[in-house]
ROKE-105758 format. One record per residue (C-alpha): residue number from 1; residue in three letters; chain; x, y, z. Coordinates in steps of 0.25 Angstrom, whole numbers. Example, Ala and Ser with C-alpha at 12.3 -4.5 7.8 and 13.67 -1.06 7.14 Angstrom:
// ROKE-105758
<r i="1" aa="ALA" ch="A" px="49" py="-18" pz="31"/>
<r i="2" aa="SER" ch="A" px="55" py="-4" pz="29"/>
This chain:
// ROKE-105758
<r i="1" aa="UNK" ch="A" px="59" py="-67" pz="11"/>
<r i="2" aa="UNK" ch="A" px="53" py="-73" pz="0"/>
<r i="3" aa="UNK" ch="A" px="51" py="-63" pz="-11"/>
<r i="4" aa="UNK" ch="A" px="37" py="-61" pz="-17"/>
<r i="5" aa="UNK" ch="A" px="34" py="-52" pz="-29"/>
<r i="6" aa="UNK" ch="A" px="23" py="-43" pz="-23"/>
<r i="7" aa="UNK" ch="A" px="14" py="-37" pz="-38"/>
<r i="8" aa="UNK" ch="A" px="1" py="-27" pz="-38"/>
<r i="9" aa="UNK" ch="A" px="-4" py="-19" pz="-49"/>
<r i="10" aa="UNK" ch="A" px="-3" py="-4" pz="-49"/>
<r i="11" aa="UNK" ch="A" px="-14" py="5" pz="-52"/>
<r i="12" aa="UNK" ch="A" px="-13" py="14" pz="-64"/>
<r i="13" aa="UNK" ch="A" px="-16" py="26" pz="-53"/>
<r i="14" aa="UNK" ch="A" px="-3" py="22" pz="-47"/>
<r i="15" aa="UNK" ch="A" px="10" py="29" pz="-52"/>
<r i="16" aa="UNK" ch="A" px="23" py="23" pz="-48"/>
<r i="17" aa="UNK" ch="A" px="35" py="32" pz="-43"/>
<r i="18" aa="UNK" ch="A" px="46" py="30" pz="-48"/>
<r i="19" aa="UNK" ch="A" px="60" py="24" pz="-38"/>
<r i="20" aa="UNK" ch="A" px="63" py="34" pz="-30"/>
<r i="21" aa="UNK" ch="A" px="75" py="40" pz="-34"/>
<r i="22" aa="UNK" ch="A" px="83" py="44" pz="-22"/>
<r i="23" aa="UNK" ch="A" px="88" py="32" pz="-13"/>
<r i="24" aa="UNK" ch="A" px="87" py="36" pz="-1"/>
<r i="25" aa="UNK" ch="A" px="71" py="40" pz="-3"/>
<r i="26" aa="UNK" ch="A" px="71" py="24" pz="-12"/>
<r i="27" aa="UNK" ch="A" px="79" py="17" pz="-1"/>
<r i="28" aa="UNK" ch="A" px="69" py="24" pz="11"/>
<r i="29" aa="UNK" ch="A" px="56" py="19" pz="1"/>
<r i="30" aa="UNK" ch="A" px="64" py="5" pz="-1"/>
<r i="31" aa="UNK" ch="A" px="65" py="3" pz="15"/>
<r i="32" aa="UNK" ch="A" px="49" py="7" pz="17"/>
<r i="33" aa="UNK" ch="A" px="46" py="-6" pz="6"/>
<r i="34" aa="UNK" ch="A" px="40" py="4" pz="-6"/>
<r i="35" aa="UNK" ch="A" px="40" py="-3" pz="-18"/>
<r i="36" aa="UNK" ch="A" px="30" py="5" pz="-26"/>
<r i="37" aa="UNK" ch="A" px="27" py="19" pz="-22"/>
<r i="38" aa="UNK" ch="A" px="17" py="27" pz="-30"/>
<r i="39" aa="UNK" ch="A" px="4" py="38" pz="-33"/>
<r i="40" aa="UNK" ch="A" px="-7" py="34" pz="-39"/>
<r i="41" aa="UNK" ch="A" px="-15" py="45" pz="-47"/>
<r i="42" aa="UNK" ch="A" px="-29" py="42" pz="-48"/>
<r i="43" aa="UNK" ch="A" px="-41" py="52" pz="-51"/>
<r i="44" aa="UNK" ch="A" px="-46" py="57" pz="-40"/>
<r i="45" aa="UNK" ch="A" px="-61" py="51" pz="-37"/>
<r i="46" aa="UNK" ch="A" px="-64" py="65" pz="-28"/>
<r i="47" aa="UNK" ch="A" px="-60" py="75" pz="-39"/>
<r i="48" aa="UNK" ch="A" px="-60" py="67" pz="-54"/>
<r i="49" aa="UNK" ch="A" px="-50" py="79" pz="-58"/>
<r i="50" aa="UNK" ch="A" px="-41" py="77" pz="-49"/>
<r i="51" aa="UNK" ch="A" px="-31" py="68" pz="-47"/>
<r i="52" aa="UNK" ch="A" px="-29" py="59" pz="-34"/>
<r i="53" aa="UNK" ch="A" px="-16" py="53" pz="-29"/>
<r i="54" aa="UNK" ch="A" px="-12" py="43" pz="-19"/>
<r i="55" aa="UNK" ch="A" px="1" py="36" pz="-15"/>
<r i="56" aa="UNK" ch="A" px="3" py="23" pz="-16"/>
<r i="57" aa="UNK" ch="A" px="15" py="13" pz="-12"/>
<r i="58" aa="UNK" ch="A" px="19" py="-2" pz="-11"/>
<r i="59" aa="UNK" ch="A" px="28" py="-5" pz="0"/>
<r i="60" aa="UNK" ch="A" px="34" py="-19" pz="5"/>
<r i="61" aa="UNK" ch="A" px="38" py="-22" pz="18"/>
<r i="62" aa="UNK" ch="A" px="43" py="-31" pz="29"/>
<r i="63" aa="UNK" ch="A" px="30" py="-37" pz="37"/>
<r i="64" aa="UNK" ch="A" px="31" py="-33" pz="52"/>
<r i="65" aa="UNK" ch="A" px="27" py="-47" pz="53"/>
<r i="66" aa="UNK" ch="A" px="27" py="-59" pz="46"/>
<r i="67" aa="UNK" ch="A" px="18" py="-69" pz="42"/>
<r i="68" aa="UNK" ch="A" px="3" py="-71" pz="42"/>
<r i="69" aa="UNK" ch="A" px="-1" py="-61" pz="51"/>
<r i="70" aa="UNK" ch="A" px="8" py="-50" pz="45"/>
<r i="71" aa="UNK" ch="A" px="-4" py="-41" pz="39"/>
<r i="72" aa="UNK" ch="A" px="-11" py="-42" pz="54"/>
<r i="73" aa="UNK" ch="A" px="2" py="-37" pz="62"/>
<r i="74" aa="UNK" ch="A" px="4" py="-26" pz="50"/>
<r i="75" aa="UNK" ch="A" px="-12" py="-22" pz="53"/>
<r i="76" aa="UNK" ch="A" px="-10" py="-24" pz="68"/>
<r i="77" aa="UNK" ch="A" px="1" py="-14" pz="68"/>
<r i="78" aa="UNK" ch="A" px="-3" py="-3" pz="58"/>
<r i="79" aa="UNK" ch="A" px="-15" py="-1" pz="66"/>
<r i="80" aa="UNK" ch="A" px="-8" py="0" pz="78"/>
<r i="81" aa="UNK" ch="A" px="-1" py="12" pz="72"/>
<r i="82" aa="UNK" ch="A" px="-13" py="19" pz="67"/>
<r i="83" aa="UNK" ch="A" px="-28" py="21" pz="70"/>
<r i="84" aa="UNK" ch="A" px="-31" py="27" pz="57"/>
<r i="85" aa="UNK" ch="A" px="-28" py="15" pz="50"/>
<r i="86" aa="UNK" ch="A" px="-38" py="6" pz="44"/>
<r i="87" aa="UNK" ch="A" px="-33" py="-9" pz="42"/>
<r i="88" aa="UNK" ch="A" px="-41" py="-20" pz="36"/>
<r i="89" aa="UNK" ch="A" px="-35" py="-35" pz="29"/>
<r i="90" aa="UNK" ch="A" px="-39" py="-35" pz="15"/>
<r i="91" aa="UNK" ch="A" px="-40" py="-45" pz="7"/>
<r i="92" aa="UNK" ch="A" px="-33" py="-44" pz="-8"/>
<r i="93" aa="UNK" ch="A" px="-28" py="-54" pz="-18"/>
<r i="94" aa="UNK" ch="A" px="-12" py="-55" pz="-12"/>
<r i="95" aa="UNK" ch="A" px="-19" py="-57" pz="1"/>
<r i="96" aa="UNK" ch="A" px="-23" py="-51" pz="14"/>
<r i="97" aa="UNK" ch="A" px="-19" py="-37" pz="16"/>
<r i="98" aa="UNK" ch="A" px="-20" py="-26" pz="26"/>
<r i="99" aa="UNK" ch="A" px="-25" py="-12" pz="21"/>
<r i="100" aa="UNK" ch="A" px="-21" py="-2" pz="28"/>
<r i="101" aa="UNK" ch="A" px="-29" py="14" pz="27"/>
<r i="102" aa="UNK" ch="A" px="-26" py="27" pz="35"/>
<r i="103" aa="UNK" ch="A" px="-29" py="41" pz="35"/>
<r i="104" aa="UNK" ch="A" px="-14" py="49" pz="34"/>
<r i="105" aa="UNK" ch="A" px="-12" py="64" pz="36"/>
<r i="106" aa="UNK" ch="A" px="-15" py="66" pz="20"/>
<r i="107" aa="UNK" ch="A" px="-22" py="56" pz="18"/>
<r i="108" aa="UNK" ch="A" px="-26" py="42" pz="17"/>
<r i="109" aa="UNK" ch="A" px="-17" py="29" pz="15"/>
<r i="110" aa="UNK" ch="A" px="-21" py="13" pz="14"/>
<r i="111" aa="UNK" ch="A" px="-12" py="2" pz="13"/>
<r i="112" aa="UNK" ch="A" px="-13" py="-12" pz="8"/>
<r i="113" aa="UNK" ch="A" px="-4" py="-22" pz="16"/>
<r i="114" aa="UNK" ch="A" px="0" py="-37" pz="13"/>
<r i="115" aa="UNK" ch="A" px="9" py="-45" pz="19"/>
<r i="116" aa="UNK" ch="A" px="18" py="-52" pz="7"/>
<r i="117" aa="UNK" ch="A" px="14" py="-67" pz="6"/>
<r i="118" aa="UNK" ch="A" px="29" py="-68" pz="14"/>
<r i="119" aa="UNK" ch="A" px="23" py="-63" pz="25"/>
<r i="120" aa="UNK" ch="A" px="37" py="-55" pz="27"/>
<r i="121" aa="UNK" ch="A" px="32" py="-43" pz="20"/>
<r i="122" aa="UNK" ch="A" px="21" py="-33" pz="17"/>
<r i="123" aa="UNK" ch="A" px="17" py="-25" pz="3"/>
<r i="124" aa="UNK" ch="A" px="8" py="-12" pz="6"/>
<r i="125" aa="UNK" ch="A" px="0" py="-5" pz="-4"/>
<r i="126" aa="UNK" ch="A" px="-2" py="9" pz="1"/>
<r i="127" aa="UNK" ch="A" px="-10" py="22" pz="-5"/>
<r i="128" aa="UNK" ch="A" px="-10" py="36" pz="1"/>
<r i="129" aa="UNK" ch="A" px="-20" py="45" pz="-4"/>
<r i="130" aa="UNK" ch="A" px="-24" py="60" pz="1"/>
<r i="131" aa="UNK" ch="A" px="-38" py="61" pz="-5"/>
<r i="132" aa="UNK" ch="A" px="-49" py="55" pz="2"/>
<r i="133" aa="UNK" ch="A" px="-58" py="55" pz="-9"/>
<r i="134" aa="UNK" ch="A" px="-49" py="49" pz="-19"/>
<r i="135" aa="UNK" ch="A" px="-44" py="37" pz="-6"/>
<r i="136" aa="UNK" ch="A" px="-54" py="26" pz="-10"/>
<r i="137" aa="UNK" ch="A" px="-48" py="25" pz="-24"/>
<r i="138" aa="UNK" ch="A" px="-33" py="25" pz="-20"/>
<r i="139" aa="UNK" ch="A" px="-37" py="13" pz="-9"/>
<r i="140" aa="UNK" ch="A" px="-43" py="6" pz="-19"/>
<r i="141" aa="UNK" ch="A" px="-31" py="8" pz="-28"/>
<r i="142" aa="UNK" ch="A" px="-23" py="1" pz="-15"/>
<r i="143" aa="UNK" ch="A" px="-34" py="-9" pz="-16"/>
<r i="144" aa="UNK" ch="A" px="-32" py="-13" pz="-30"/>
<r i="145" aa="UNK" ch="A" px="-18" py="-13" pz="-28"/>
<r i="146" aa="UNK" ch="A" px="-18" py="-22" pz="-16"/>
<r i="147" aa="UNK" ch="A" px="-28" py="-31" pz="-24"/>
<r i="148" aa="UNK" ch="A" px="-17" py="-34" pz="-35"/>
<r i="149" aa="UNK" ch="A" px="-5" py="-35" pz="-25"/>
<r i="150" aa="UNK" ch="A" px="1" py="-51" pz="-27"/>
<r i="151" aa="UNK" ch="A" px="12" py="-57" pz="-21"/>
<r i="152" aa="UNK" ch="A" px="20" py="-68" pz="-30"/>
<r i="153" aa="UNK" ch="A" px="34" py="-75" pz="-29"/>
């Protein structure tokens, strides 16, 4: 595999955890492809006093196909597995990606998906957020994210 440095700018919202500390808890997080993990804190659009938080993570992992048509398998299969989820192929400056959005039990959740220029591998960019009124600006957050994503040798 050929390696390609994969760079995005962070949001100041965004706060970076720190390594996790016990290794079993880094190795399981190391397996799932997390490379950055995070909140980001933002004032909440609903309630100006208040504060609104979402979760937010990078992950790298192996494509379940390879190739060209790796983004479509990936959507083919994710909506397979859920009839909640919206999919639609966006188009960013690193490329073509899929984003993902889904109510969850607590919540909301989106993810933007692109397939690494390798074909062999995927990056996704995901937020969780429980407030509904405050979900528009944490998407767009993903979105500015997404749009500064670039892959280089």
């Amino acid at each position: 595999m050929t390696p390609v440095k994969l760079t995005m700018s962070m949001p100041e919202q965004f706060a970076e955890l720190p390594p996790e500390q016990d290794p079993a808890r880094r190795g399981e997080l190391a397996r799932a492809g997390v490379v950055r993990r995070g909140t980001c804190f933002a004032r909440s659009a609903a309630d100006p006093e208040s504060l609104a938080t979402a979760g937010f993570a990078v992950l790298v992992q192996e494509a379940g196909a390879s190739g060209d048509g790796a983004l479509d398998s990936l959507a083919e299969a994710l909506a397979a597995q859920c009839d909640t989820r919206r999919i639609t192929v966006e188009e960013f400056p690193a490329g073509e990606a899929l984003l993902v959005e889904e109510p969850i039990e607590r919540g909301r959740q989106a993810q933007v998906i692109f397939a690494f220029p390798d074909g062999q591998r995927i990056v996704l960019l995901g937020v969780t957020g429980r407030d509904d009124a405050d979900w528009p600006d944490f998407r767009r957050l993903l979105k500015n994210v997404a749009s500064s994503v670039s892959f280089g040798s």
